[in-house]
PyMOL commands that place a pseudoatom at each C-alpha (Angstrom):
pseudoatom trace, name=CA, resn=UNK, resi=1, chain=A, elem=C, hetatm=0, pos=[-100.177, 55.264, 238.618]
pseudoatom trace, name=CA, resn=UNK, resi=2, chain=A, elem=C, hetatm=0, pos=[-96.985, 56.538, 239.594]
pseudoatom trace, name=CA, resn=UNK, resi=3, chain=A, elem=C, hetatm=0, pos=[-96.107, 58.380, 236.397]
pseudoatom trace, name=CA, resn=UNK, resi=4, chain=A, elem=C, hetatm=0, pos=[-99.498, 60.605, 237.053]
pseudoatom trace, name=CA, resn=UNK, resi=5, chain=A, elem=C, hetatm=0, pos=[-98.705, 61.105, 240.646]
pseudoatom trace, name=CA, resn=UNK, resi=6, chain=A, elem=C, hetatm=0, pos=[-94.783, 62.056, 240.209]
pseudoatom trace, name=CA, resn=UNK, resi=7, chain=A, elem=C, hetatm=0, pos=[-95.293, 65.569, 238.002]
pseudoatom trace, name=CA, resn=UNK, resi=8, chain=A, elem=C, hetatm=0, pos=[-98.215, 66.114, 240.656]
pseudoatom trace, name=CA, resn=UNK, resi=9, chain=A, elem=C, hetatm=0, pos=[-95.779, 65.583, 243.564]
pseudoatom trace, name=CA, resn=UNK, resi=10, chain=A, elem=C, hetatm=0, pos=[-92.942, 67.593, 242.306]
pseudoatom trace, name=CA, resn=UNK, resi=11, chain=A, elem=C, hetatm=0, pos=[-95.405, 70.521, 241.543]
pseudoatom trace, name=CA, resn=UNK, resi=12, chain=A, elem=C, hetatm=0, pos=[-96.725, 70.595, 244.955]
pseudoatom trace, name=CA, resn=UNK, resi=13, chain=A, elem=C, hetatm=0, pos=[-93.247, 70.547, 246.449]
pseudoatom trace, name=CA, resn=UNK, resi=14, chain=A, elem=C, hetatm=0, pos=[-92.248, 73.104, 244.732]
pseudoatom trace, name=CA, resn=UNK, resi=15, chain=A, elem=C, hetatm=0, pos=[-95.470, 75.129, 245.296]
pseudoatom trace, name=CA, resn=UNK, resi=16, chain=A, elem=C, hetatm=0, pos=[-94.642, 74.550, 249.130]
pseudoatom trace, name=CA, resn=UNK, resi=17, chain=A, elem=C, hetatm=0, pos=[-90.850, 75.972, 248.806]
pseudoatom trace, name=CA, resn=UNK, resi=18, chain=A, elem=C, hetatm=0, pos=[-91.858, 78.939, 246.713]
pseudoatom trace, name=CA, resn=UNK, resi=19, chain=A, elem=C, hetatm=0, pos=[-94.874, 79.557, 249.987]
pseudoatom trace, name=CA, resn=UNK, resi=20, chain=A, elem=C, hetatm=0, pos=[-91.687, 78.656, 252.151]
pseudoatom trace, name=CA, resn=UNK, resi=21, chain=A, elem=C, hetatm=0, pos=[-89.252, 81.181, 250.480]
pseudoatom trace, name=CA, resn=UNK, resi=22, chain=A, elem=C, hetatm=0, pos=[-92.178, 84.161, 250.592]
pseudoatom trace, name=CA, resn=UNK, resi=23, chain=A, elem=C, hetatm=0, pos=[-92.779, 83.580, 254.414]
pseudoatom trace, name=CA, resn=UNK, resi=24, chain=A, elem=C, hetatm=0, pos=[-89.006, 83.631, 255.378]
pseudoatom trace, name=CA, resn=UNK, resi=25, chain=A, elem=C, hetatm=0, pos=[-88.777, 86.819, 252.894]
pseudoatom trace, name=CA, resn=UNK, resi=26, chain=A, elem=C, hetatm=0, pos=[-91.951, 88.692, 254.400]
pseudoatom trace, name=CA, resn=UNK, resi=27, chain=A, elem=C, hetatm=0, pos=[-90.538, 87.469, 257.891]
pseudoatom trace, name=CA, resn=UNK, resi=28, chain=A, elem=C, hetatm=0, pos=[-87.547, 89.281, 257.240]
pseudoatom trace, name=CA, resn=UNK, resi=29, chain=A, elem=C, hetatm=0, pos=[-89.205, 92.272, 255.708]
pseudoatom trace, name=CA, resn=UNK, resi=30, chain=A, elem=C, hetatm=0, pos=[-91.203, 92.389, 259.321]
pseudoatom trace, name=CA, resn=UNK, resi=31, chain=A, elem=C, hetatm=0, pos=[-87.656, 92.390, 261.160]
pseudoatom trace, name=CA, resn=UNK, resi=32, chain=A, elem=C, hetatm=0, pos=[-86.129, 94.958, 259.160]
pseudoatom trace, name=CA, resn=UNK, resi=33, chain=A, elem=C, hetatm=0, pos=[-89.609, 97.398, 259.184]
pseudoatom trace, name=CA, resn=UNK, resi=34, chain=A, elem=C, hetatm=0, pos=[-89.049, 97.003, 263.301]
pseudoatom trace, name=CA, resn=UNK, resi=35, chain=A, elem=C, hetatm=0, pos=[-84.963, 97.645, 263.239]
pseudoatom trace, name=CA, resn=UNK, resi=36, chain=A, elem=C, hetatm=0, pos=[-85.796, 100.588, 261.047]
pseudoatom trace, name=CA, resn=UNK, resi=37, chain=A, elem=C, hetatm=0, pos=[-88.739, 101.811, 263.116]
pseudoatom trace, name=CA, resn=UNK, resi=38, chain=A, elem=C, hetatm=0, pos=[-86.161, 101.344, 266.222]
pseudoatom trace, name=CA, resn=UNK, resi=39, chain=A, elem=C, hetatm=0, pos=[-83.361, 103.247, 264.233]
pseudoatom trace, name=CA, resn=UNK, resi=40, chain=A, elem=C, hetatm=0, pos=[-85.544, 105.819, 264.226]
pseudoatom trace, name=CA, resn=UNK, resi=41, chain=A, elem=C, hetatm=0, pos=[-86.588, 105.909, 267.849]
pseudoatom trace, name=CA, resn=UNK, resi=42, chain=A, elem=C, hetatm=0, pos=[-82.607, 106.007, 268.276]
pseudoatom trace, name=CA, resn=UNK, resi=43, chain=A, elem=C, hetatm=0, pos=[-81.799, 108.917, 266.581]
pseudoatom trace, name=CA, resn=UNK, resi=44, chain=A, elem=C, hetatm=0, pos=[-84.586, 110.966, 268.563]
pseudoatom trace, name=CA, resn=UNK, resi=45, chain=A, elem=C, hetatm=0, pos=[-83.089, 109.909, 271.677]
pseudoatom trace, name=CA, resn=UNK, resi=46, chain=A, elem=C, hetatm=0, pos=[-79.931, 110.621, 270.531]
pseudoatom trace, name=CA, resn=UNK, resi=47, chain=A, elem=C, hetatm=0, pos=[-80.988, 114.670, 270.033]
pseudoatom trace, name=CA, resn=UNK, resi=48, chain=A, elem=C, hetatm=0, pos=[-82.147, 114.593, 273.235]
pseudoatom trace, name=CA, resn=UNK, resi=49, chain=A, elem=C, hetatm=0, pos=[-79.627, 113.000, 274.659]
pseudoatom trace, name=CA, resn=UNK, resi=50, chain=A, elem=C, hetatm=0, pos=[-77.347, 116.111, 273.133]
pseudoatom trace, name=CA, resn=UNK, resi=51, chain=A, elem=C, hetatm=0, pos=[-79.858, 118.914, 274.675]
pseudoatom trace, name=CA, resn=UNK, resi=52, chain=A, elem=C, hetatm=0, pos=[-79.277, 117.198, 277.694]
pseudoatom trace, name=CA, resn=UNK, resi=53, chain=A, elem=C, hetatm=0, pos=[-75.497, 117.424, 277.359]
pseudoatom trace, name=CA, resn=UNK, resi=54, chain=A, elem=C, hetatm=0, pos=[-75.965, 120.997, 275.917]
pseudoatom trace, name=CA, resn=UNK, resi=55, chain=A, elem=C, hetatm=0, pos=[-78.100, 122.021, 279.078]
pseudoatom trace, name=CA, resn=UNK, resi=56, chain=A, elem=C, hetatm=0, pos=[-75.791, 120.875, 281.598]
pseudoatom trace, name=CA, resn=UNK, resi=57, chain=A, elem=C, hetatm=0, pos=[-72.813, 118.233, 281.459]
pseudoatom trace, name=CA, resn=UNK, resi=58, chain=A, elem=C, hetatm=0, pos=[-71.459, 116.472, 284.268]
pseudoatom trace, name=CA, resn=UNK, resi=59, chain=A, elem=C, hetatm=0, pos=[-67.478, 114.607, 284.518]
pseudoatom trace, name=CA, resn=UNK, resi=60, chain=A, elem=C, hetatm=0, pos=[-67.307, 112.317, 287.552]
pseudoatom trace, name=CA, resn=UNK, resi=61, chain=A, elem=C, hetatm=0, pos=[-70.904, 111.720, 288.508]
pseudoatom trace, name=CA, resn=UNK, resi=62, chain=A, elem=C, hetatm=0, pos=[-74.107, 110.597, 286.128]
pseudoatom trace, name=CA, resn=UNK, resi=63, chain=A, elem=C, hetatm=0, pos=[-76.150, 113.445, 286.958]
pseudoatom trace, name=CA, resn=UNK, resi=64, chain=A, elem=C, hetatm=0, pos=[-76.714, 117.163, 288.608]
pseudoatom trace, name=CA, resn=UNK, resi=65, chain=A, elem=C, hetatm=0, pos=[-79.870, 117.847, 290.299]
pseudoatom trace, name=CA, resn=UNK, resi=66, chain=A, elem=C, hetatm=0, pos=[-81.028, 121.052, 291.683]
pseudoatom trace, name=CA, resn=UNK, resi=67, chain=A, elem=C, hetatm=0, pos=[-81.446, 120.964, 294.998]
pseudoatom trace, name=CA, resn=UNK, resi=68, chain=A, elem=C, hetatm=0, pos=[-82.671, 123.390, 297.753]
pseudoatom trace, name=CA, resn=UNK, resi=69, chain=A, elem=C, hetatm=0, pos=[-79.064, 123.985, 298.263]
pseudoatom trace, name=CA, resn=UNK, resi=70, chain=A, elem=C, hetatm=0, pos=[-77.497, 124.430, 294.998]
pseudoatom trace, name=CA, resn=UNK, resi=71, chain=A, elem=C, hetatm=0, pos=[-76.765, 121.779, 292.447]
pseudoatom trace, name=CA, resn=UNK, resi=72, chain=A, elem=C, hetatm=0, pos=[-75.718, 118.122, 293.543]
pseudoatom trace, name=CA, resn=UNK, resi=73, chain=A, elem=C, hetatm=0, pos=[-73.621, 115.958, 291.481]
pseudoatom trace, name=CA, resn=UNK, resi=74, chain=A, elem=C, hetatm=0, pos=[-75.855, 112.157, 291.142]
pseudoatom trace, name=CA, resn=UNK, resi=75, chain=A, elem=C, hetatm=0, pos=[-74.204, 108.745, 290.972]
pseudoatom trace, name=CA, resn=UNK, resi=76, chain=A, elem=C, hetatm=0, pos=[-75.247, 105.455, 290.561]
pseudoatom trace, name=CA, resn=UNK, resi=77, chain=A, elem=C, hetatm=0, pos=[-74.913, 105.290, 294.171]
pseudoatom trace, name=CA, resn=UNK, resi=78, chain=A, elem=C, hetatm=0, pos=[-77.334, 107.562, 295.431]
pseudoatom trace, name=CA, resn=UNK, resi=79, chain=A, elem=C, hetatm=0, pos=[-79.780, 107.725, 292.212]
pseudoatom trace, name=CA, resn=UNK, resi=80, chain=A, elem=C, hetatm=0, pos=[-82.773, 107.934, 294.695]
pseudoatom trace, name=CA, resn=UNK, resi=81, chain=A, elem=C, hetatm=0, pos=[-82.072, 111.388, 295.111]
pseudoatom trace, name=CA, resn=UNK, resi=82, chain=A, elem=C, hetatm=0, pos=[-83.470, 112.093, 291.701]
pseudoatom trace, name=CA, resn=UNK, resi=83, chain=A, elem=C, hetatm=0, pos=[-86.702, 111.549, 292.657]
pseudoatom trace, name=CA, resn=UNK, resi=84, chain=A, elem=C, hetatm=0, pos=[-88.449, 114.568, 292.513]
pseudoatom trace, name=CA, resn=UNK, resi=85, chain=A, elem=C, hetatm=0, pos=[-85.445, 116.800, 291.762]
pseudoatom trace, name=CA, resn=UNK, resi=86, chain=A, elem=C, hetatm=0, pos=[-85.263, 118.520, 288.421]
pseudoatom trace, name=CA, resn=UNK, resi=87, chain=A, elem=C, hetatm=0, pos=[-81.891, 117.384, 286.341]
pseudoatom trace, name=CA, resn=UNK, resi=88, chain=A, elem=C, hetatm=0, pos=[-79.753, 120.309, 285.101]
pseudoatom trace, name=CA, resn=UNK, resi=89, chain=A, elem=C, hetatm=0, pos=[-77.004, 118.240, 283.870]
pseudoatom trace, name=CA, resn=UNK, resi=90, chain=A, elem=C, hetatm=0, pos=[-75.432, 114.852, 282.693]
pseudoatom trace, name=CA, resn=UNK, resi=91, chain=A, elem=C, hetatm=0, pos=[-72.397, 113.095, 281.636]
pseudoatom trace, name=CA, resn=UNK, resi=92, chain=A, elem=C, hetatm=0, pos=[-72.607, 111.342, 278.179]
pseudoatom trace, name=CA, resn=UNK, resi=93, chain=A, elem=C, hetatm=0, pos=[-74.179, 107.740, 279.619]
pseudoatom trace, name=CA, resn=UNK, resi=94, chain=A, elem=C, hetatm=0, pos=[-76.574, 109.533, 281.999]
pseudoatom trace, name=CA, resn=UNK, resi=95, chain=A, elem=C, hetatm=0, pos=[-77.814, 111.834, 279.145]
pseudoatom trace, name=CA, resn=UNK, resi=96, chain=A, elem=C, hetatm=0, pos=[-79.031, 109.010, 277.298]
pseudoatom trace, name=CA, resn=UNK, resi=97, chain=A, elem=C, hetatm=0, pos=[-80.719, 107.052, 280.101]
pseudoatom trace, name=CA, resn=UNK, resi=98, chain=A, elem=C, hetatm=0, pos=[-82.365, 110.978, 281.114]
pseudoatom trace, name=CA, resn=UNK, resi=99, chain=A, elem=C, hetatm=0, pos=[-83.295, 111.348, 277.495]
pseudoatom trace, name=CA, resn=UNK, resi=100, chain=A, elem=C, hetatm=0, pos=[-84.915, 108.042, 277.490]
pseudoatom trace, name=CA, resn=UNK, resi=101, chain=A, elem=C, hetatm=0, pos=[-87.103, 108.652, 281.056]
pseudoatom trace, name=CA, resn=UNK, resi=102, chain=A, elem=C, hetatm=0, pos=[-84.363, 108.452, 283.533]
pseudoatom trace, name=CA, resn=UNK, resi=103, chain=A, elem=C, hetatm=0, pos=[-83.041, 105.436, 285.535]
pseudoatom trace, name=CA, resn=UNK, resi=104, chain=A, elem=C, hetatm=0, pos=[-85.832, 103.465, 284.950]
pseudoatom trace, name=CA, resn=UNK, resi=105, chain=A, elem=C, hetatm=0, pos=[-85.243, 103.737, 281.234]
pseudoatom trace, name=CA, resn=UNK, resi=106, chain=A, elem=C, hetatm=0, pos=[-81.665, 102.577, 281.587]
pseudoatom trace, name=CA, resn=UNK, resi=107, chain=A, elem=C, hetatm=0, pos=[-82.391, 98.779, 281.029]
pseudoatom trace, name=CA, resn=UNK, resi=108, chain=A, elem=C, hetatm=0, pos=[-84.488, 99.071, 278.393]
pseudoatom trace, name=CA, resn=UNK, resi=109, chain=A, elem=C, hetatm=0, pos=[-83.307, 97.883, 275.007]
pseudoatom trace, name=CA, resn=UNK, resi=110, chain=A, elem=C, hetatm=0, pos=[-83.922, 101.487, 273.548]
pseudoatom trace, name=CA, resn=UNK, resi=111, chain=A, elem=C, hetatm=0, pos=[-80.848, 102.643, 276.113]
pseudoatom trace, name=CA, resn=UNK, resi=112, chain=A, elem=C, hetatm=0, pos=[-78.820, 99.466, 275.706]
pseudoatom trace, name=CA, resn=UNK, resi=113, chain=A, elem=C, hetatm=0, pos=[-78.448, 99.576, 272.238]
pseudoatom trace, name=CA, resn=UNK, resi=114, chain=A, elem=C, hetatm=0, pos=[-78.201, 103.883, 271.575]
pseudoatom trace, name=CA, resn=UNK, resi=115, chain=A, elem=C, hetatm=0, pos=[-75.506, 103.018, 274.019]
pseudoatom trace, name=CA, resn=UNK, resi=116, chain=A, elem=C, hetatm=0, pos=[-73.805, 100.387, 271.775]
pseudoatom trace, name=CA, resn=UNK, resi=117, chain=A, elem=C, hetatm=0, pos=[-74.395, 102.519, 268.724]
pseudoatom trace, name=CA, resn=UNK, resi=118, chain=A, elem=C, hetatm=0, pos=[-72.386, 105.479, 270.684]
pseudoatom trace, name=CA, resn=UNK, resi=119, chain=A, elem=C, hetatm=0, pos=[-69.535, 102.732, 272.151]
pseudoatom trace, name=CA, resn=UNK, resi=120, chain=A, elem=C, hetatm=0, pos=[-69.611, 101.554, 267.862]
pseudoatom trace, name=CA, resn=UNK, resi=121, chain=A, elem=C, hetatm=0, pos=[-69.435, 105.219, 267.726]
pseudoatom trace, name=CA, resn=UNK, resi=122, chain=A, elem=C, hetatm=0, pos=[-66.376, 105.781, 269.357]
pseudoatom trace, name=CA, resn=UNK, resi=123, chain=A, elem=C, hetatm=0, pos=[-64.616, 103.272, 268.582]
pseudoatom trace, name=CA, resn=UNK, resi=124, chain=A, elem=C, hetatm=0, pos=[-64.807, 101.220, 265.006]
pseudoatom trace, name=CA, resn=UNK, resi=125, chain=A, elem=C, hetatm=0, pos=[-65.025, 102.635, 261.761]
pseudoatom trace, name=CA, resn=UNK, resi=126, chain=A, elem=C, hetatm=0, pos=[-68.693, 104.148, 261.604]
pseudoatom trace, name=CA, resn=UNK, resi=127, chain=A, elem=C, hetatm=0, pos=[-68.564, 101.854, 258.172]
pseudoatom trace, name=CA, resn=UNK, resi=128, chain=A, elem=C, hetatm=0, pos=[-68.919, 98.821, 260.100]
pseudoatom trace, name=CA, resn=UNK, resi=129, chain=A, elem=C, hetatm=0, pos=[-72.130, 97.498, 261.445]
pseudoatom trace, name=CA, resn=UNK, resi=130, chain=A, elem=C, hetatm=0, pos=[-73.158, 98.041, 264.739]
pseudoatom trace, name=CA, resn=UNK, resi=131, chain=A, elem=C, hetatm=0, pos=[-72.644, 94.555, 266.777]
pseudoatom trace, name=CA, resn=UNK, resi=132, chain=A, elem=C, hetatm=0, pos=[-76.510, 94.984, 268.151]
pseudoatom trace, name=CA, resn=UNK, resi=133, chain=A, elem=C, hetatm=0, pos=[-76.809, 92.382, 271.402]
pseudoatom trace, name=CA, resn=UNK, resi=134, chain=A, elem=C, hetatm=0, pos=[-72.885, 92.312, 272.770]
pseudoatom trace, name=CA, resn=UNK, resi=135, chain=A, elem=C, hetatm=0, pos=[-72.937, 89.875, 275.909]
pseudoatom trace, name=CA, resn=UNK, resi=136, chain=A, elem=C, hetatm=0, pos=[-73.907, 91.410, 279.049]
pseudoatom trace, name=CA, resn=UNK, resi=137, chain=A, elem=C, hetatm=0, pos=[-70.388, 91.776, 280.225]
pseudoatom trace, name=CA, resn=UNK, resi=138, chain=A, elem=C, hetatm=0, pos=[-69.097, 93.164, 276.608]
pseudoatom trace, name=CA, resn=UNK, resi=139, chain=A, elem=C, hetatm=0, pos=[-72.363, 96.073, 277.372]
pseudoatom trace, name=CA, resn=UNK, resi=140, chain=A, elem=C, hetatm=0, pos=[-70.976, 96.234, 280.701]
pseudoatom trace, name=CA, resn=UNK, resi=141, chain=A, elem=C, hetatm=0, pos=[-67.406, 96.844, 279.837]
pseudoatom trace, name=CA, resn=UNK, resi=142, chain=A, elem=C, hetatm=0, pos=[-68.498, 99.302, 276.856]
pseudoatom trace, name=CA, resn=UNK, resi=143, chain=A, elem=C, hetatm=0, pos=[-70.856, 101.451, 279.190]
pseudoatom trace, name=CA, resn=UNK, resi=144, chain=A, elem=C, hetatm=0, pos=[-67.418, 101.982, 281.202]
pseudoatom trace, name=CA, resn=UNK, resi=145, chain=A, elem=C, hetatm=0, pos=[-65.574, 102.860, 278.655]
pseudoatom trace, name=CA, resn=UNK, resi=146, chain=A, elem=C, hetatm=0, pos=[-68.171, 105.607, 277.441]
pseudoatom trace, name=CA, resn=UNK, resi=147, chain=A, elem=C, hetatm=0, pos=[-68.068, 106.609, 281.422]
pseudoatom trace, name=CA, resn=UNK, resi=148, chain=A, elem=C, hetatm=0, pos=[-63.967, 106.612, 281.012]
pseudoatom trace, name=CA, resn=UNK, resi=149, chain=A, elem=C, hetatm=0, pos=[-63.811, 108.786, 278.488]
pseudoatom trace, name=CA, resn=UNK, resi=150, chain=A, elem=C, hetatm=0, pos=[-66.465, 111.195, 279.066]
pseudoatom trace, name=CA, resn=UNK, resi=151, chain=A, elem=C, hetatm=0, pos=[-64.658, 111.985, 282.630]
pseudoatom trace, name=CA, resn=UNK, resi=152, chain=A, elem=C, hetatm=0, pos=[-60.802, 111.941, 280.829]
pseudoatom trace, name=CA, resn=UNK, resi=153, chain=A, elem=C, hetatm=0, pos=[-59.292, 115.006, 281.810]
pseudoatom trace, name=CA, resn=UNK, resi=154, chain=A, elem=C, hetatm=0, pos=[-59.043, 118.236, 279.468]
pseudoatom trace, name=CA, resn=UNK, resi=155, chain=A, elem=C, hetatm=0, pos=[-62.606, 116.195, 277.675]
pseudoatom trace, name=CA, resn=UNK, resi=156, chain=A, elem=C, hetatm=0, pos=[-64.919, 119.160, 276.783]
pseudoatom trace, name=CA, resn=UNK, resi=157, chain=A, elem=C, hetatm=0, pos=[-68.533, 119.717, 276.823]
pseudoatom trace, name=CA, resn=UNK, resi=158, chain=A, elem=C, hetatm=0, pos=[-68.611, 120.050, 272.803]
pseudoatom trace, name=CA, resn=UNK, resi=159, chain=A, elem=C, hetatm=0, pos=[-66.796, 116.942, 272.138]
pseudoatom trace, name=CA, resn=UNK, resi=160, chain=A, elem=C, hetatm=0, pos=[-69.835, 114.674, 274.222]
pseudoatom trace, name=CA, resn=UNK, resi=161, chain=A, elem=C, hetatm=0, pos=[-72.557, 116.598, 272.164]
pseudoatom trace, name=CA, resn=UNK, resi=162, chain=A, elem=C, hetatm=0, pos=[-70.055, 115.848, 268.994]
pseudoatom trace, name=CA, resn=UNK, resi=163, chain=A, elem=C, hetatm=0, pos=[-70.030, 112.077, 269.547]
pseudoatom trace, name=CA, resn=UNK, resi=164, chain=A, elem=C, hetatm=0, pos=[-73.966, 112.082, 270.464]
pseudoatom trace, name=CA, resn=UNK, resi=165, chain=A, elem=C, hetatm=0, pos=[-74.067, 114.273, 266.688]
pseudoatom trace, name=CA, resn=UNK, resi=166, chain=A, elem=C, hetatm=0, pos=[-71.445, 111.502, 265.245]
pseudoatom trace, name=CA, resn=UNK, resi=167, chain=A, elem=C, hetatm=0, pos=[-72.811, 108.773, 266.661]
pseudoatom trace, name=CA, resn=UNK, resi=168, chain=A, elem=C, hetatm=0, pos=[-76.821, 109.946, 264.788]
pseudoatom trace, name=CA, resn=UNK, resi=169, chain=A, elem=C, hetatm=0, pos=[-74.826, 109.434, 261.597]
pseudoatom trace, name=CA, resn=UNK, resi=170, chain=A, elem=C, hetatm=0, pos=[-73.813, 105.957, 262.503]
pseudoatom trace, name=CA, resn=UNK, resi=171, chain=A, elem=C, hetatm=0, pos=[-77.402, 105.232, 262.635]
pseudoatom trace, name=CA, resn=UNK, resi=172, chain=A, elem=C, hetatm=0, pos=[-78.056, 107.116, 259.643]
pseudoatom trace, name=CA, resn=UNK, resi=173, chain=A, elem=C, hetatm=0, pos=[-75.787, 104.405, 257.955]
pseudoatom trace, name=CA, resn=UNK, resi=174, chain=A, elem=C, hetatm=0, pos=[-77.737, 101.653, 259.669]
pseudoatom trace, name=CA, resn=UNK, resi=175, chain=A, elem=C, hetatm=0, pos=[-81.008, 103.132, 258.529]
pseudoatom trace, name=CA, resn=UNK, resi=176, chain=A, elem=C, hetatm=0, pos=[-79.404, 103.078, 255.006]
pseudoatom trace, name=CA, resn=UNK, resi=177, chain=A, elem=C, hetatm=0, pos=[-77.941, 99.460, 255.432]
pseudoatom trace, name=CA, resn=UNK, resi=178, chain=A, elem=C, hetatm=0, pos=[-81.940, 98.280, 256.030]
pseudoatom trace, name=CA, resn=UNK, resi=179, chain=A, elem=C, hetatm=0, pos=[-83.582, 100.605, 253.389]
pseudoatom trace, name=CA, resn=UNK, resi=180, chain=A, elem=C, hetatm=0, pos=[-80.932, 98.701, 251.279]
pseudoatom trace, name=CA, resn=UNK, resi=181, chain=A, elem=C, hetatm=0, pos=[-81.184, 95.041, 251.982]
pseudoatom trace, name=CA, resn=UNK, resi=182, chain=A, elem=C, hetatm=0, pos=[-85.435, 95.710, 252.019]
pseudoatom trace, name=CA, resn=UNK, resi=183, chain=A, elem=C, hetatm=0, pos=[-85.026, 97.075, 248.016]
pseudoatom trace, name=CA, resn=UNK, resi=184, chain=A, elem=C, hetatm=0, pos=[-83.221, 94.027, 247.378]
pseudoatom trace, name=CA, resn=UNK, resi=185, chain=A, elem=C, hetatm=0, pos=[-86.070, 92.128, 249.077]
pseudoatom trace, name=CA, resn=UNK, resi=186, chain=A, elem=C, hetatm=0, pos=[-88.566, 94.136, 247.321]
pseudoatom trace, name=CA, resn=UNK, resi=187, chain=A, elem=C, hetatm=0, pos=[-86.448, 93.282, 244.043]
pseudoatom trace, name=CA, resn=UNK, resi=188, chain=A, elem=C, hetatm=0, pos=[-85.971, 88.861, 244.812]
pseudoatom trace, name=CA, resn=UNK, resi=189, chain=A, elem=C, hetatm=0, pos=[-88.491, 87.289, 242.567]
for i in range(1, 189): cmd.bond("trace and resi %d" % i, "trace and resi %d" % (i + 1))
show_as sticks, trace
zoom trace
């Protein structure tokens, strides 16, 4: 009884890890159709994060706002003062975050990680992947370094849109890293 019962087993197991092996591949096809679809959305905000910076930039303050009485330079202190007011400039953080809806955009995971991709951007070799969830205090510590160097002294207008225009490529190369690894999942047996 055993000897007809032993092929039967081993062809069921293996049956099971070949059903096994096609979930965890079509699971990962599912992640990578979402990063790609989210690359996307990145590089969209990323153009309008550069009209933003093209309209109007800012250096010591998130945003300008036109006011009754001429333009008024925004921080994160007094955001409220957006409400209602028109924005007519930003510096290289705030464009993104006004791109994306405005401050109550800036959590969202679309911001946080254009935001990484621009910090990756600015600093590593756009070869290298983009390190996606950073701890909070990493993001943190990257958003002021973006902040830093956007308000450096003799920084220019044309050099923000340039790293919002560099840091679309980076993406690019992301989008290419995905369209890659699914082939090779289209490929596996």
């Amino acid at each position: 009884m055993s000897a007809v019962t032993a092929p039967f087993d081993i062809l069921t197991r293996t049956r099971r890890q070949d059903r096994r092996a096609e979930r965890r591949r079509l699971k990962r096809q599912d992640r990578l159709s979402a990063q790609l679809a989210e690359l996307h959305a990145m590089v969209d905000l990323l153009e309008r994060a550069a009209e933003v910076v093209g309209a109007g930039w800012v250096q010591g303050a998130w945003f300008t706002v036109a006011t009754s009485k001429g333009p008024r330079a925004v921080t994160a202190y007094d955001l409220p003062v957006l409400t209602h007011r028109p924005v007519i400039g930003a510096c290289l953080v705030g464009s993104v975050v006004e791109a994306a809806g405005g401050p109550a955009a800036v959590r969202s995971q679309l911001v946080q990680r254009t935001l990484d991709a621009v910090g990756h951007t600015l600093r590593e070799d756009s070869s290298r992947p983009v390190q996606w969830c950073p701890g909070p205090r990493v993001r943190v510590l990257g958003v002021l370094e973006l902040t830093h160097w956007n308000d450096a002294p003799g920084r220019t207008q044309g050099e923000v849109v340039g790293l919002l225009e560099a840091s679309k490529r980076t993406i690019e190369r992301q989008r290419q890293r995905c369209h890659d690894e699914e082939a090779a999942l289209v490929a596996a047996p």
